[in-house]
PQR file with spaces between the fields and no chain letter, atoms N, CA, C, O and H, PARSE charges and radii, in Angstrom:
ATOM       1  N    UNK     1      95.811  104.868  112.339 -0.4000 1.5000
ATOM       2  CA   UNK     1      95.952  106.305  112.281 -0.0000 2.0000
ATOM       3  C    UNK     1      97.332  106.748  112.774  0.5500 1.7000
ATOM       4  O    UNK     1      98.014  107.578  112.172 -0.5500 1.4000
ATOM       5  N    UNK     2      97.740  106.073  114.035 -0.4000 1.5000
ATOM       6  CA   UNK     2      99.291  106.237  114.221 -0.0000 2.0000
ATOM       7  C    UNK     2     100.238  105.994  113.131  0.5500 1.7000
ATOM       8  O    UNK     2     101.373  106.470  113.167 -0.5500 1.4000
ATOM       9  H    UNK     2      97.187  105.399  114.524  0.4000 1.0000
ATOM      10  N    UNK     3      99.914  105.439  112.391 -0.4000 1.5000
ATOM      11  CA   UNK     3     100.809  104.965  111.319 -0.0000 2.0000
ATOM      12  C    UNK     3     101.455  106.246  110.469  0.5500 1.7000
ATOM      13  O    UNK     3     102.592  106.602  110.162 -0.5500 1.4000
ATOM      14  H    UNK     3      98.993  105.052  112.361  0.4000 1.0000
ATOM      15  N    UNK     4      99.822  106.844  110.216 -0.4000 1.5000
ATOM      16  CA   UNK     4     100.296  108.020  109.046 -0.0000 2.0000
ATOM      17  C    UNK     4     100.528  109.302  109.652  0.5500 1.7000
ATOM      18  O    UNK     4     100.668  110.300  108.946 -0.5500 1.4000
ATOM      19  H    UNK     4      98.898  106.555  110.466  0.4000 1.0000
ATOM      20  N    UNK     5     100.580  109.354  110.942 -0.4000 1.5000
ATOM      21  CA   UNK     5     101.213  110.374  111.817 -0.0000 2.0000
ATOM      22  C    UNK     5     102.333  110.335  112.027  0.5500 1.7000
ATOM      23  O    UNK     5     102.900  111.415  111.861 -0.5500 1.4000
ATOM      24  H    UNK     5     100.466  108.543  111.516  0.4000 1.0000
ATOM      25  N    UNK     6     103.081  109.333  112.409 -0.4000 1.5000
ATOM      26  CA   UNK     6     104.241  108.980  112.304 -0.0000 2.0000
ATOM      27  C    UNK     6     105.066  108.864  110.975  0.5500 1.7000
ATOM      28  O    UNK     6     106.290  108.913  110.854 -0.5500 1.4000
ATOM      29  H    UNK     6     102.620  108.456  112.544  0.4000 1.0000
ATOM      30  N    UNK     7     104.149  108.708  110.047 -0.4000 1.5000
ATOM      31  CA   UNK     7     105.308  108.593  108.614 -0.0000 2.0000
ATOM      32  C    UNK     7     105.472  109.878  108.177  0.5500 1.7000
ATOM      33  O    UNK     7     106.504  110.341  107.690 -0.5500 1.4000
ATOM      34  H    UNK     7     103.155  108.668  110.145  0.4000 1.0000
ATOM      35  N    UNK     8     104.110  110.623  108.417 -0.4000 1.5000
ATOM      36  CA   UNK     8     104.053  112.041  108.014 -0.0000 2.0000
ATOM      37  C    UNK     8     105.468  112.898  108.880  0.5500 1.7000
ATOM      38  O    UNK     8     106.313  113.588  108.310 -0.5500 1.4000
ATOM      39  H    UNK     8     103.272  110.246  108.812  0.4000 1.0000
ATOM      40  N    UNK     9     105.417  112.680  109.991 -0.4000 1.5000
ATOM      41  CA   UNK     9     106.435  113.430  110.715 -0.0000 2.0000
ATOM      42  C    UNK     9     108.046  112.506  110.473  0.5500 1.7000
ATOM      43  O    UNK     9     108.992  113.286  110.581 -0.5500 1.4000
ATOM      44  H    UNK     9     104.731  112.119  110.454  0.4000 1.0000
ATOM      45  N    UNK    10     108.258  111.795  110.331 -0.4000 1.5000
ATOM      46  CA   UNK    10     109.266  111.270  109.418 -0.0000 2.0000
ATOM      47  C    UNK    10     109.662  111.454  108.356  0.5500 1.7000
ATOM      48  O    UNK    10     110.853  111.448  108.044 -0.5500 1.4000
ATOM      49  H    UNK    10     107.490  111.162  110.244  0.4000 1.0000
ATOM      50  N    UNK    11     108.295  111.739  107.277 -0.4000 1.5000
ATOM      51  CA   UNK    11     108.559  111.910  106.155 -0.0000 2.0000
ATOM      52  C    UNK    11     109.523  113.283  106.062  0.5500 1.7000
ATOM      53  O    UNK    11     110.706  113.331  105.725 -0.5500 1.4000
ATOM      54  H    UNK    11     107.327  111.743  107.530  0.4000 1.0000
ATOM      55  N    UNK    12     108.611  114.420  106.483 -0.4000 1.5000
ATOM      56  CA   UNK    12     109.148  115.845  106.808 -0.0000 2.0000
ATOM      57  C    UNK    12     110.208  115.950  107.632  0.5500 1.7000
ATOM      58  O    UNK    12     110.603  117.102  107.806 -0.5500 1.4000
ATOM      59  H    UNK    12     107.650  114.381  106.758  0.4000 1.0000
ATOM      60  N    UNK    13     110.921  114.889  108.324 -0.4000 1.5000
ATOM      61  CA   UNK    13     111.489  115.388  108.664 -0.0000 2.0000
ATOM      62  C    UNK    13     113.176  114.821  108.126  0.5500 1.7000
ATOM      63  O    UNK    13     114.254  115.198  108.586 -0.5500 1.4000
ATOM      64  H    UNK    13     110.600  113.953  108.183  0.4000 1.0000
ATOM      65  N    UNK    14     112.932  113.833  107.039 -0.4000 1.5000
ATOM      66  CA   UNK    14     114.005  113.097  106.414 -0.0000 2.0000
ATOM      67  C    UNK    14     114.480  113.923  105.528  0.5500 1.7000
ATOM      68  O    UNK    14     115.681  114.159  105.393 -0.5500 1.4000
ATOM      69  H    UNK    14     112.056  113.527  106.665  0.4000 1.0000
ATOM      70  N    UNK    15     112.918  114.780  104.382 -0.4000 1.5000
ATOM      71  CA   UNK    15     113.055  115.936  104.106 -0.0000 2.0000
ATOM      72  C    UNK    15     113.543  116.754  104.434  0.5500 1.7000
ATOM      73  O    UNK    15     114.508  117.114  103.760 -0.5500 1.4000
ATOM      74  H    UNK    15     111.943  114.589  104.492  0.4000 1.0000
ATOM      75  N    UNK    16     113.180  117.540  105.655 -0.4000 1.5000
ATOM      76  CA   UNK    16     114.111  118.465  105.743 -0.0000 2.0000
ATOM      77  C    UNK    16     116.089  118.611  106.334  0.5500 1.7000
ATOM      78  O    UNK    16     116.933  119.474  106.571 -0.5500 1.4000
ATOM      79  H    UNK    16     112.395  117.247  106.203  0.4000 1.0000
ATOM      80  N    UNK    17     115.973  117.546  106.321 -0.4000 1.5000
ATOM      81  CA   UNK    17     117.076  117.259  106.693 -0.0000 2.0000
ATOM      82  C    UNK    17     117.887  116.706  105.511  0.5500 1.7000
ATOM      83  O    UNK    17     119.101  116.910  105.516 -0.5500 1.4000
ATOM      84  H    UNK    17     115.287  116.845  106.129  0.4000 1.0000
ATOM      85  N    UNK    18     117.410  116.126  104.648 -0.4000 1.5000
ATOM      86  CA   UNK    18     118.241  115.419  103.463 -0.0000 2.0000
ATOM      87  C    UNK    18     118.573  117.070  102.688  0.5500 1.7000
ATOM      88  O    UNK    18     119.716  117.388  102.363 -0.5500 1.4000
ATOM      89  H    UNK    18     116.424  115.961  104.643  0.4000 1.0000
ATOM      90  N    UNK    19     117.096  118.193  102.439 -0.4000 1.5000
ATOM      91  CA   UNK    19     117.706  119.204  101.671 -0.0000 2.0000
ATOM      92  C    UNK    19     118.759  120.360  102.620  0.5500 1.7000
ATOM      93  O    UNK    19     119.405  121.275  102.110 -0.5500 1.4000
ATOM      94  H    UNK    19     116.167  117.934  102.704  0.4000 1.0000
ATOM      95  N    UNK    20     118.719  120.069  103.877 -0.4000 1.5000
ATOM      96  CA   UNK    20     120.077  120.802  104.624 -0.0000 2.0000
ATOM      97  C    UNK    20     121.223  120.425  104.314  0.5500 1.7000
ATOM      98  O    UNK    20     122.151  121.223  104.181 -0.5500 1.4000
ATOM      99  H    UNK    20     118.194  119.325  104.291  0.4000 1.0000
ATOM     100  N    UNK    21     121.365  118.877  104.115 -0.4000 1.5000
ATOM     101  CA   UNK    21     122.632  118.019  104.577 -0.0000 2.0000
ATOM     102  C    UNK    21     123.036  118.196  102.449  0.5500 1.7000
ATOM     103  O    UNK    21     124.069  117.826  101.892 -0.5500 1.4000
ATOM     104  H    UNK    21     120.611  118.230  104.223  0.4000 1.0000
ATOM     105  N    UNK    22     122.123  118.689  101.959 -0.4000 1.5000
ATOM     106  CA   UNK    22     122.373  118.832  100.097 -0.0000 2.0000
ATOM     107  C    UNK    22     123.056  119.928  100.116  0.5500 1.7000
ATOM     108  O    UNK    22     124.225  120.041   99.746 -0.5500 1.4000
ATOM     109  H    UNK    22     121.283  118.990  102.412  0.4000 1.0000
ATOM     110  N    UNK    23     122.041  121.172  100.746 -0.4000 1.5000
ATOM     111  CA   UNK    23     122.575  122.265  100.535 -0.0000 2.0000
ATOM     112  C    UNK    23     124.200  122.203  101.534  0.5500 1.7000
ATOM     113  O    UNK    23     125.037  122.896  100.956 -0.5500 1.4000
ATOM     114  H    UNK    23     121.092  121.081  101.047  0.4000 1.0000
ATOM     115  N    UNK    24     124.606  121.736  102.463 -0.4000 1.5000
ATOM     116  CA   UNK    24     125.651  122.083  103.139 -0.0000 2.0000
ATOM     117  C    UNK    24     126.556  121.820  102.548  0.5500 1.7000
ATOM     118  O    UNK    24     127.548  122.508  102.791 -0.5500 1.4000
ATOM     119  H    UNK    24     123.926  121.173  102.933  0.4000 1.0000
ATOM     120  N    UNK    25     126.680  120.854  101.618 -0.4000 1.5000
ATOM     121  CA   UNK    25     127.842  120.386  101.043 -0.0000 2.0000
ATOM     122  C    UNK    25     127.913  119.960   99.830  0.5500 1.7000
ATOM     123  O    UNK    25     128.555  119.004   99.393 -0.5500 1.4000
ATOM     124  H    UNK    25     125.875  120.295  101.420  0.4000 1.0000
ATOM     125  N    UNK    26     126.996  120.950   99.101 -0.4000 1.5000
ATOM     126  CA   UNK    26     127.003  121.305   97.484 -0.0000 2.0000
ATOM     127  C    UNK    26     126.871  122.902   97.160  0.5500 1.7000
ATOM     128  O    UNK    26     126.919  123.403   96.036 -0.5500 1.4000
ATOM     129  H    UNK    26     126.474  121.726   99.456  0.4000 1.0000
ATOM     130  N    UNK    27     126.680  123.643   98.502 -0.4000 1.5000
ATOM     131  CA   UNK    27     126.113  124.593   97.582 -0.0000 2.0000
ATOM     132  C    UNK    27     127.532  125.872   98.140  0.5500 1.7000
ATOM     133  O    UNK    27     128.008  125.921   99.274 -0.5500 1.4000
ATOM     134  H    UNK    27     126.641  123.237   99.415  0.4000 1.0000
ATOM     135  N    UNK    28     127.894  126.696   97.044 -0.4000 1.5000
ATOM     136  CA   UNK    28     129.395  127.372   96.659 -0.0000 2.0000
ATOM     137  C    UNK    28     129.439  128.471   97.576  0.5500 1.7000
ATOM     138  O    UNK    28     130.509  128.985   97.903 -0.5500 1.4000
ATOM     139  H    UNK    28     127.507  126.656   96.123  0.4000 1.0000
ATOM     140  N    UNK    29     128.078  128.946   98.107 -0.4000 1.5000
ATOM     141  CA   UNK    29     127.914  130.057   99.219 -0.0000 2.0000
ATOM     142  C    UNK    29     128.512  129.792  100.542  0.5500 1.7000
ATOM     143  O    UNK    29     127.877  128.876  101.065 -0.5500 1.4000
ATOM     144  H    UNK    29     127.208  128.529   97.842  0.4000 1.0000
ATOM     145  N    UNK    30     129.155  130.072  101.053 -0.4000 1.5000
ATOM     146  CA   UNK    30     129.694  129.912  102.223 -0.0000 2.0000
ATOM     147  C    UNK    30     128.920  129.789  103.623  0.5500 1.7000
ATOM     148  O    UNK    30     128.998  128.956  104.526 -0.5500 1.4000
ATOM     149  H    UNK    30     129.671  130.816  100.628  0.4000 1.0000
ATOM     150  N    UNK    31     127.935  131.253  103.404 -0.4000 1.5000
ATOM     151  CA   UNK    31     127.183  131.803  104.389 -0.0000 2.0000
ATOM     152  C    UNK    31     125.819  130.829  104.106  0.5500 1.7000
ATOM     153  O    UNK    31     124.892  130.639  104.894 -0.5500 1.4000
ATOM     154  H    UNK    31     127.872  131.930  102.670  0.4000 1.0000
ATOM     155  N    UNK    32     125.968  130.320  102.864 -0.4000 1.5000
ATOM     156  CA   UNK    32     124.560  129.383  102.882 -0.0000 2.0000
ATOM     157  C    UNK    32     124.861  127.553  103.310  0.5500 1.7000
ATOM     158  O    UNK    32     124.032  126.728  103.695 -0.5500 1.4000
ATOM     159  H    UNK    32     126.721  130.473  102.225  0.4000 1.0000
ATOM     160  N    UNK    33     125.752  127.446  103.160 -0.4000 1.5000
ATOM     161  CA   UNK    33     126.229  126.300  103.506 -0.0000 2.0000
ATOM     162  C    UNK    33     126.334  126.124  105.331  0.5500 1.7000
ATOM     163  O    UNK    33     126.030  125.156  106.028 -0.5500 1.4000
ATOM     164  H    UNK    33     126.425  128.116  102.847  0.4000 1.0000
ATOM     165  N    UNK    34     126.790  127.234  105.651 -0.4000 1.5000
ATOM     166  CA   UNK    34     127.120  127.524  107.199 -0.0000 2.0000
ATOM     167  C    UNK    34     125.499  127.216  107.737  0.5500 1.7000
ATOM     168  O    UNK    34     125.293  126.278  108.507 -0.5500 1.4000
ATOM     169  H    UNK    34     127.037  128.020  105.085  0.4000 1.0000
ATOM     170  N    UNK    35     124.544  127.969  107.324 -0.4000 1.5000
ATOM     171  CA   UNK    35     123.038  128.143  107.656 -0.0000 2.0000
ATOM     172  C    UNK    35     122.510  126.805  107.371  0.5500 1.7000
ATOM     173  O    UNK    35     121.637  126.445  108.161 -0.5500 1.4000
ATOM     174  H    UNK    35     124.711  128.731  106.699  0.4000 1.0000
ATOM     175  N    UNK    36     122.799  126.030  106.499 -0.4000 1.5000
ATOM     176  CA   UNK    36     122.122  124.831  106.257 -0.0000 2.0000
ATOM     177  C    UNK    36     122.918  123.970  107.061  0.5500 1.7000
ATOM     178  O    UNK    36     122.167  123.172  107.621 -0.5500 1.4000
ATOM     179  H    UNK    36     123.507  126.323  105.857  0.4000 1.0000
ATOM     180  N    UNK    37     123.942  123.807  107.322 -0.4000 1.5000
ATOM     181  CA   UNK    37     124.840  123.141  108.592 -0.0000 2.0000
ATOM     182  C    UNK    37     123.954  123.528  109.809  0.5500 1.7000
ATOM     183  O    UNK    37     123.684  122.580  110.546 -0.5500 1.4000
ATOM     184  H    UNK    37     124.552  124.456  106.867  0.4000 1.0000
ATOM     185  N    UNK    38     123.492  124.639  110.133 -0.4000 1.5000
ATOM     186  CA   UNK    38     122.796  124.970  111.319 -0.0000 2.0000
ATOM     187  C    UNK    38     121.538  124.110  111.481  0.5500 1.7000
ATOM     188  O    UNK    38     121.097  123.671  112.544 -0.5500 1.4000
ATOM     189  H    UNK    38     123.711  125.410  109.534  0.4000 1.0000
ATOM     190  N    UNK    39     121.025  123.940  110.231 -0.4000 1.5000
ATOM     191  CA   UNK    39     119.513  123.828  110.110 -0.0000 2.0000
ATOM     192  C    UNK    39     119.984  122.497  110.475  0.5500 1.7000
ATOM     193  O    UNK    39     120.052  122.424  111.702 -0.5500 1.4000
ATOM     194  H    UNK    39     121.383  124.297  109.368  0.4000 1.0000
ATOM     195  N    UNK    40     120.275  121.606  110.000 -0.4000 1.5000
ATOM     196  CA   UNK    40     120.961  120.057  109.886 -0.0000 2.0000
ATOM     197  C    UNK    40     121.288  119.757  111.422  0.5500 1.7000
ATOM     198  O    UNK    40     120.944  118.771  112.073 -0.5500 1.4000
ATOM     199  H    UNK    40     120.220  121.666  109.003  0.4000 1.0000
ATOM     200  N    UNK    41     121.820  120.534  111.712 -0.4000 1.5000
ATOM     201  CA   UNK    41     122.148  120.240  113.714 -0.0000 2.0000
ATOM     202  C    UNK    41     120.896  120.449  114.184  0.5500 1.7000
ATOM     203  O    UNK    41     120.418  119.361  114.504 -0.5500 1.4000
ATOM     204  H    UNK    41     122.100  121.335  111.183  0.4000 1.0000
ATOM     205  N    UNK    42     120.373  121.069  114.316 -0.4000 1.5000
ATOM     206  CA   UNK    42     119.469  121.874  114.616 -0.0000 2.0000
ATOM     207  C    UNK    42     117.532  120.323  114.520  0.5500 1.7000
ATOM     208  O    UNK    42     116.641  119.988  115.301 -0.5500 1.4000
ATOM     209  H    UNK    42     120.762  121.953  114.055  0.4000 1.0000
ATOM     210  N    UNK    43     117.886  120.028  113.279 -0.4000 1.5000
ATOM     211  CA   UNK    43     116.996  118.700  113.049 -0.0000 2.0000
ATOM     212  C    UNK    43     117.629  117.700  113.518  0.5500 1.7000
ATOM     213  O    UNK    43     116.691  117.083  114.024 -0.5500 1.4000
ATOM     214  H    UNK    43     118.609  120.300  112.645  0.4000 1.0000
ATOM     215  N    UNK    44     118.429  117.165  113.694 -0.4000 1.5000
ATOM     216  CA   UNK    44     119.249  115.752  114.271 -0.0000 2.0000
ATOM     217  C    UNK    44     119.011  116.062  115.605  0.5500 1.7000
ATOM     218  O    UNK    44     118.429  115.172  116.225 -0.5500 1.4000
ATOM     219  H    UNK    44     119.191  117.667  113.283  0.4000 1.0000
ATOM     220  N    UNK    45     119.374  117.355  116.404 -0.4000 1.5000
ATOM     221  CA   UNK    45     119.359  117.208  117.368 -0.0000 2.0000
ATOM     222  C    UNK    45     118.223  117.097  118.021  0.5500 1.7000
ATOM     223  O    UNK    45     118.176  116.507  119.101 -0.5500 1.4000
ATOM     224  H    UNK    45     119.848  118.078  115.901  0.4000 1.0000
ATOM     225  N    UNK    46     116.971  117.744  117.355 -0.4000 1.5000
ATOM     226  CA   UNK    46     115.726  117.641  117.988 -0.0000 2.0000
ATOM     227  C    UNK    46     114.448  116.365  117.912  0.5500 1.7000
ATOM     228  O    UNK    46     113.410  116.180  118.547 -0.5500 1.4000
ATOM     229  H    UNK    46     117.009  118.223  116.478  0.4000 1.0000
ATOM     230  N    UNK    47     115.242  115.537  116.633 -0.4000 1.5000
ATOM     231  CA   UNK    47     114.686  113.874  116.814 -0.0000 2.0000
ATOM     232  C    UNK    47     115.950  113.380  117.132  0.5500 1.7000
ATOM     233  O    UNK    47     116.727  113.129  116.210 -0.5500 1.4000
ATOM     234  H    UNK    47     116.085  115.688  116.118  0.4000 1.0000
ATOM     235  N    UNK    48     116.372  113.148  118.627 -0.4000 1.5000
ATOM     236  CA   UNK    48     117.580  112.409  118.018 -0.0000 2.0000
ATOM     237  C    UNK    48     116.951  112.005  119.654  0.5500 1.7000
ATOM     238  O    UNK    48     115.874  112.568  119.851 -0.5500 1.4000
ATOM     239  H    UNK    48     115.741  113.351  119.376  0.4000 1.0000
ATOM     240  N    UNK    49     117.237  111.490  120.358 -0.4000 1.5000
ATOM     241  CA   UNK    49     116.917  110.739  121.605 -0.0000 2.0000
ATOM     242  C    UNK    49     115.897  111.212  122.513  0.5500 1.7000
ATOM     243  O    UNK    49     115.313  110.425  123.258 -0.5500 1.4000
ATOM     244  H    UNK    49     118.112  111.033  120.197  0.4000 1.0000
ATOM     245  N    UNK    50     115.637  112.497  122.496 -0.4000 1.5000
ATOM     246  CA   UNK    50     114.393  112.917  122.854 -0.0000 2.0000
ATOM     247  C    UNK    50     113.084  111.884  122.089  0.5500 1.7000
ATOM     248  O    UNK    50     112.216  111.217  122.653 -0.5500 1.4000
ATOM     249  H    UNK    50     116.112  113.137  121.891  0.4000 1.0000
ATOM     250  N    UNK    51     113.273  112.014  121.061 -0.4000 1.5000
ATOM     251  CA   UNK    51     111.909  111.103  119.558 -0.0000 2.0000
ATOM     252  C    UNK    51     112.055  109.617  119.908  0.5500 1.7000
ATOM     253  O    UNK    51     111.180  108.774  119.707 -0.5500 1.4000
ATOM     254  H    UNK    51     113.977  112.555  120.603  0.4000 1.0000
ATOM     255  N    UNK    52     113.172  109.405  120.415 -0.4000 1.5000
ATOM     256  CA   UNK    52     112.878  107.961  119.806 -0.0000 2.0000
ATOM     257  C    UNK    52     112.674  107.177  121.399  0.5500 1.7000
ATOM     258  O    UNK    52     112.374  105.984  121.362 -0.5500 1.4000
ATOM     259  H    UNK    52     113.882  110.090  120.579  0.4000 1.0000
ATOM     260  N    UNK    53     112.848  107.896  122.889 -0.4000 1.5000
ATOM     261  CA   UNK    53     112.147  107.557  123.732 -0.0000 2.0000
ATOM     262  C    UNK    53     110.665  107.796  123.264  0.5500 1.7000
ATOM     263  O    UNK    53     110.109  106.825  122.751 -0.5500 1.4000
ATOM     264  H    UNK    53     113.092  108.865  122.919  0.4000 1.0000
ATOM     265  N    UNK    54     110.001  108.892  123.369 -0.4000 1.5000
ATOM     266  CA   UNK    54     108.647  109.386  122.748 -0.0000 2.0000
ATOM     267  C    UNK    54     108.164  108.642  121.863  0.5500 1.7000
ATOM     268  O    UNK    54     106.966  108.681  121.581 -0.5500 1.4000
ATOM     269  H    UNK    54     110.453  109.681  123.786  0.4000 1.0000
ATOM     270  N    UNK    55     108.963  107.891  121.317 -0.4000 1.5000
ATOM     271  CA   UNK    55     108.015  107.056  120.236 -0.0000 2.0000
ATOM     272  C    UNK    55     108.293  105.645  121.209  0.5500 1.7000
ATOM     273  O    UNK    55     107.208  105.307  121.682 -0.5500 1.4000
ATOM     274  H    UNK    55     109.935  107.860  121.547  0.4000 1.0000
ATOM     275  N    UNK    56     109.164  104.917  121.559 -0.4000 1.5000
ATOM     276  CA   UNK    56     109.189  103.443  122.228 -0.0000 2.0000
ATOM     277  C    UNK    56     108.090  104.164  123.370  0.5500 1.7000
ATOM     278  O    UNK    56     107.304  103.216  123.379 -0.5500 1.4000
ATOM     279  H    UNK    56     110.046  105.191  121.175  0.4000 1.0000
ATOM     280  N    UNK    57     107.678  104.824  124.014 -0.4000 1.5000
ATOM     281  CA   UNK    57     106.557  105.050  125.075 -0.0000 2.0000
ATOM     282  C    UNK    57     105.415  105.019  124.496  0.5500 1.7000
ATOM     283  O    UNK    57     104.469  104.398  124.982 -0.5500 1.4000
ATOM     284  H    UNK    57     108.316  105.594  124.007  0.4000 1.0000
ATOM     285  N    UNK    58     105.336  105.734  123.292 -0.4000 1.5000
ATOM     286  CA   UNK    58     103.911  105.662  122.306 -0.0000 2.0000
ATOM     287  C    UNK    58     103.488  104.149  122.055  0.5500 1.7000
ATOM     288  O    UNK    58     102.427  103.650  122.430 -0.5500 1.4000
ATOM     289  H    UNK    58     106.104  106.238  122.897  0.4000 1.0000
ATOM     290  N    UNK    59     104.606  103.440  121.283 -0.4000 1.5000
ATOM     291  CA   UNK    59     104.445  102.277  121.108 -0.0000 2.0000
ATOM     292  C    UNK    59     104.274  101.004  122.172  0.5500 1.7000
ATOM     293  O    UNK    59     104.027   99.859  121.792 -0.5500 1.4000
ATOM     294  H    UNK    59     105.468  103.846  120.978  0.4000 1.0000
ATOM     295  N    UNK    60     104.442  101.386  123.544 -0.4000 1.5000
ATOM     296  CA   UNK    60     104.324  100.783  124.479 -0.0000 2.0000
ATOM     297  C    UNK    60     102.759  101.280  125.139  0.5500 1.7000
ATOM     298  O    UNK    60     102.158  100.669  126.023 -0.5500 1.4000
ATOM     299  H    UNK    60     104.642  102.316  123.852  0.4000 1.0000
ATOM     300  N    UNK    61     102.279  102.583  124.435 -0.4000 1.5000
ATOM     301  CA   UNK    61     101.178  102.555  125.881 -0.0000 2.0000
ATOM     302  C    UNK    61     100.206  102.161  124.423  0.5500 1.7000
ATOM     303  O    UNK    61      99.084  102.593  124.690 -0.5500 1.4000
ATOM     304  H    UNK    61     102.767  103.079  123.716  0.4000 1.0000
ATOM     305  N    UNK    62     100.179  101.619  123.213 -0.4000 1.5000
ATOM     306  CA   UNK    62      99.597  101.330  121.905 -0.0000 2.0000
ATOM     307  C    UNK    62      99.614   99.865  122.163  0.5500 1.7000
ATOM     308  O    UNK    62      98.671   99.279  121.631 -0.5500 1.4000
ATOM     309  H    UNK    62     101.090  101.268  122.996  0.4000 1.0000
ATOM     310  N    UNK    63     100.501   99.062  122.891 -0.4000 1.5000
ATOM     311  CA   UNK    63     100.683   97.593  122.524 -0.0000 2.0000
ATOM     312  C    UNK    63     101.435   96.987  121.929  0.5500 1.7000
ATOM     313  O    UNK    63     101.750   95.799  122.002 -0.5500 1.4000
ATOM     314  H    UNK    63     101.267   99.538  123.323  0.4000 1.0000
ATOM     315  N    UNK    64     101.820   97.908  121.200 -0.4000 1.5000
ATOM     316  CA   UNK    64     102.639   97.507  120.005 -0.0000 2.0000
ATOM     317  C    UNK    64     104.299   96.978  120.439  0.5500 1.7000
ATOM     318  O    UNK    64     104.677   96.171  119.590 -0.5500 1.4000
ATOM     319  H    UNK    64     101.564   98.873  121.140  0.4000 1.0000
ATOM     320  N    UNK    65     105.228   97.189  121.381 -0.4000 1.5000
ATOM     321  CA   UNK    65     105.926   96.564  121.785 -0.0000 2.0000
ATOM     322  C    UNK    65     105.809   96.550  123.232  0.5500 1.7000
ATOM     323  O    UNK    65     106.567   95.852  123.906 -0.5500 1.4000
ATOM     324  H    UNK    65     104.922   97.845  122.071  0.4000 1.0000
């Protein structure tokens, strides 16, 4: 069950980050490019070392490493 909790929140979140990091640097709007740059920081920064302690602790109180 951890499995598809974890892919699910990966999945969404590769998603939303792959269509920020599209829109930032394809799309001709300035003010929309700026906003999707936001969104893009904004996701990196909030899985970015916070997540991946949270997950090696998950996976440690699971067994799994």
């Amino acid at each position: 069950m951890w499995v598809w909790i974890i892919a699910g929140y990966a999945g969404i979140v590769l998603f939303i980050a792959g269509a920020a990091a599209f829109v930032a640097i394809f799309h001709r709007n300035k003010a929309r490019r700026d906003d999707a740059f936001k969104v893009l920081k904004l996701v990196l920064g909030a899985t970015g070392v916070g997540a991946v302690v949270m997950f090696a602790v998950r996976l440690h109180e699971a067994g799994l490493w």
